[in-house]
C-alpha positions in Angstrom: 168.3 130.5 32.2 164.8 130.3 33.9 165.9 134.0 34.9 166.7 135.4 31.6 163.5 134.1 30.0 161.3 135.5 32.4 163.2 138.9 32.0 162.6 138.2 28.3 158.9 137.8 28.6 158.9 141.0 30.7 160.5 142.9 28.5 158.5 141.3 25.6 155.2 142.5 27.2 156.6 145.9 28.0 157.5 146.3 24.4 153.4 145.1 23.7 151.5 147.4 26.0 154.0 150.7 24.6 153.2 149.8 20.6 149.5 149.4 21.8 149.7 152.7 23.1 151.5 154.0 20.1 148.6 152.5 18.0 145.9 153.9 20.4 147.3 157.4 19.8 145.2 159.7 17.3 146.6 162.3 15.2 144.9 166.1 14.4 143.5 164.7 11.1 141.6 161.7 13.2 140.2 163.4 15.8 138.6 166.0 13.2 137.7 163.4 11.0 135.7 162.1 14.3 134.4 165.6 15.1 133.3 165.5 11.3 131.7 162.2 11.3 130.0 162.6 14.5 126.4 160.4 13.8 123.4 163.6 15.1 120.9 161.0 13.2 119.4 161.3 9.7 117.4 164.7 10.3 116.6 167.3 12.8 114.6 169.8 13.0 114.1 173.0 16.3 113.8 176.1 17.0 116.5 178.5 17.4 117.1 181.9 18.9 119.7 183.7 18.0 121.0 186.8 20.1 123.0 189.4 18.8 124.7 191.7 21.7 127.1 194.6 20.9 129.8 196.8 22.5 126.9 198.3 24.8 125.0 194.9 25.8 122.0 195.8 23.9 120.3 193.0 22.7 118.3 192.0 19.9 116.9 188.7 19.2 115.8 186.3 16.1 113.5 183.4 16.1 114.0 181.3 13.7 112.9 177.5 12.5 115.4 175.0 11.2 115.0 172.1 9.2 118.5 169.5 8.8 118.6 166.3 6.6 121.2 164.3 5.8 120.9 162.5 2.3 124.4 160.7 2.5 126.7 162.5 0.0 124.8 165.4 1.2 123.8 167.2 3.9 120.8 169.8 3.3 119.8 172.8 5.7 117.2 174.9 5.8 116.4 178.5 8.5 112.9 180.2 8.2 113.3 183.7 9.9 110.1 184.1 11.8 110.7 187.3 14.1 111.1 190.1 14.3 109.2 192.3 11.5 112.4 193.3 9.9 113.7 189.9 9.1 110.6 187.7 9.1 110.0 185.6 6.1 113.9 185.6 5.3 115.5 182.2 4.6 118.5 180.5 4.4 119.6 177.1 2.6 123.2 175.4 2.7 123.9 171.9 1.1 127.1 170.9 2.2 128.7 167.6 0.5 130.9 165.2 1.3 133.1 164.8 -1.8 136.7 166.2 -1.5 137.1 169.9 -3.6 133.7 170.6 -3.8 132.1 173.8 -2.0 129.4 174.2 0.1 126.1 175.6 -2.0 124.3 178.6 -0.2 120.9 180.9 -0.8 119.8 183.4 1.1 116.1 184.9 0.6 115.3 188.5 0.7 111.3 189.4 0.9 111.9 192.7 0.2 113.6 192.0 -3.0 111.4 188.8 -3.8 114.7 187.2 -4.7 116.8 184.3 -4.1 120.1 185.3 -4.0 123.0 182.7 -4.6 125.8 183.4 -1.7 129.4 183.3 -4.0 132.6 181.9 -2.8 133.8 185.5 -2.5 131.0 186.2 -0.1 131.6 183.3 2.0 133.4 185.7 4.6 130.5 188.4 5.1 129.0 188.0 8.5 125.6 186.4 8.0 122.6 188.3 9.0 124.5 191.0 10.9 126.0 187.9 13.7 129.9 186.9 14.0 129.3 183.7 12.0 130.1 184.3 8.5 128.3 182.1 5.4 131.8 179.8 5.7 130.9 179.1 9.6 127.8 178.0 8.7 128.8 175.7 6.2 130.9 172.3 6.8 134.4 172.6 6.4 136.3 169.1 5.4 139.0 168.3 7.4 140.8 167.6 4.4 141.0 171.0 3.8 143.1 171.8 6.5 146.5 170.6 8.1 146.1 169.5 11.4 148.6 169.4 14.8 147.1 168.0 18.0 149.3 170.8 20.3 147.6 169.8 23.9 145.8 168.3 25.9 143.6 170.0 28.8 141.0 169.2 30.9 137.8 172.3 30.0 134.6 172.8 32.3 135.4 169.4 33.3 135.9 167.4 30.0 138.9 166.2 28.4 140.2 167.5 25.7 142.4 167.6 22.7 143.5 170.5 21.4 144.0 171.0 17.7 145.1 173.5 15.8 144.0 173.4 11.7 145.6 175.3 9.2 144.2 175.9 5.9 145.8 174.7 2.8 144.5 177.4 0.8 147.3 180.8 1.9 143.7 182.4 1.0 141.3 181.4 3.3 139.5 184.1 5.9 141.1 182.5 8.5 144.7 182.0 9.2 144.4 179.3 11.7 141.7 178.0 14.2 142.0 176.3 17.8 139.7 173.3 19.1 139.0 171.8 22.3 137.8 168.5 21.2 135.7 166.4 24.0 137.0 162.8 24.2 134.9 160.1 23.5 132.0 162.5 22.3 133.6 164.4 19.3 132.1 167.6 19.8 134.2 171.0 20.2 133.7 172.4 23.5 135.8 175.8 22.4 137.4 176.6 19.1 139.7 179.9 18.5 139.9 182.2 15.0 142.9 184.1 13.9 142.2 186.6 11.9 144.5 186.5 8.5 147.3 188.5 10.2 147.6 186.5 12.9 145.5 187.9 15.5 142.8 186.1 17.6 139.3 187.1 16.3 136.6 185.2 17.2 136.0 182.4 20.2 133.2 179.8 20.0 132.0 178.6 23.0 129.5 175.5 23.3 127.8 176.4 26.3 125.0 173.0 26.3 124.8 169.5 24.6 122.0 167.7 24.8 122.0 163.6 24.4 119.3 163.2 22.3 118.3 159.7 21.0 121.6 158.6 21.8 123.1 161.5 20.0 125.1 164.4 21.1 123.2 167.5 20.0 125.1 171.0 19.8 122.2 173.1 21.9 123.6 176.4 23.0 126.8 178.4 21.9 128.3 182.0 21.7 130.5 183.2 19.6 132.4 186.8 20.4 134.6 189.1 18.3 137.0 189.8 20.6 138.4 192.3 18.5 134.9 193.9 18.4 133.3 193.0 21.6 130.3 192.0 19.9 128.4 188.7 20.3 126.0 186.0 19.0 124.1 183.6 20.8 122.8 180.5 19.0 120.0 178.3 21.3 117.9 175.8 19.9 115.0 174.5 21.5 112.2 171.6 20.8 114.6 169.6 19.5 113.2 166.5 17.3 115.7 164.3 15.7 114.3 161.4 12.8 110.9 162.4 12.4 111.2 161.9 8.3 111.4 165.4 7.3 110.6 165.4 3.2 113.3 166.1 0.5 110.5 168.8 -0.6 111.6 171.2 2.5 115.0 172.3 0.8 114.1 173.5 -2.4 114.4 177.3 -3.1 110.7 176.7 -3.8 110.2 176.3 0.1 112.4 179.4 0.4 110.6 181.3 -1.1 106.8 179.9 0.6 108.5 179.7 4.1 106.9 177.3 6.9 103.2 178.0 8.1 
């Protein structure tokens, strides 16, 4: 009798620890709800350099100041083009919000035309400022607007990973499917894959440096590349100041339009 109990007990705590691990497993849709919801802190604000690098390697380079707040149903961001001559005094605002259904607001300014232009949903896949992100990469996609499948897991530059793949509920979207290597424990994607509408891989995101900031994991340095084009952007921010109160006044289409001196 004193045996069978103790078998039962066994057997009892065996049944515990495999629920508990059943519980302690995360679907697609909660580990991109944690890669959405990742805390960066209420503002930001650096400089960033972007790189754009063709077919041939040749190179030309952006310096540009960025401004992000975080007002709680929205998030507000603002890009000052300061070099070179052809682009300087450009801007760029996106307000992206977190209720369900509701699209991402954009504005691009063009000195040359004087004019803030209003970036429609039919222009959200144009390639912004000749890179490889389009207006829709720059935004922040919901994860409820996708249906998510954790396929993997894999160990990347170190790091383990998840590895999701999201599929967009609307047959419409740019993007047929995309692939991300999600860091454990730090949210972040470390690599994320684009299929093109047929199918085909276009475009791979790398995350090359994160920096801890504050107690926050700050997306630093990435590259994305057409692979079907061989061209290239490089996004690298730098100075890097996270909660210094930056004023609701700096995304206005007002500020757009006087830049930052």
């Amino acid at each position: 009798m004193k045996t069978i109990k103790i078998s039962a007990l066994i057997l009892l705590s065996l049944l515990m620890i495999n629920t508990t691990g059943m519980a302690q497993k995360l679907t697609g849709l909660q580990i991109m709800e944690k890669v959405y919801n990742r805390p960066t802190g209420n503002d930001m604000t650096a400089n960033l350099t972007m790189t754009l690098i063709n077919s041939s390697g040749q190179e030309r380079v952006r310096e540009i100041k960025q401004y992000i707040r975080d007002f709680g149903s929205v998030e507000k961001k603002i890009m000052f083009f300061l070099k070179p001559a052809d682009v300087k005094n450009t801007s760029f605002m996106n307000w992206s919000y977190d209720k369900a259904g509701k699209d991402d607001d954009q504005w691009i300014y063009l000195p040359a035309l004087m004019k803030i232009k209003r970036i429609s949903s039919d222009s959200k896949g144009d390639y912004f400022m000749g890179s490889d992100f389009t207006y829709d990469d720059l935004g922040d996609r919901k994860p409820s607007d996708d249906t998510h499948k954790v396929i993997g897991e894999e160990k990347l530059n170190g790091l383990d990973c998840y590895i999701v793949e999201s599929v967009p509920k609307d047959e419409d979207y740019m993007y047929s499917k995309t692939v991300t290597w999600v860091v454990k424990g730090r949210w972040y994607g470390l690599k994320k894959e684009f299929y093109d509408e047929d199918g085909e891989l276009l475009k791979i995101l790398t995350l090359k440096k994160a920096d801890k900031i504050k107690g926050f994991w700050i997306i630093a340095d990435v590259e994305m590349k057409n692979v079907q084009t061989n061209h290239k952007t490089i996004m690298q921010l730098s100075n890097i100041k996270i909660d210094t109160g930056i004023p609701a006044s700096m995304f206005t289409q007002r500020m757009m339009k006087r830049g930052v001196r």
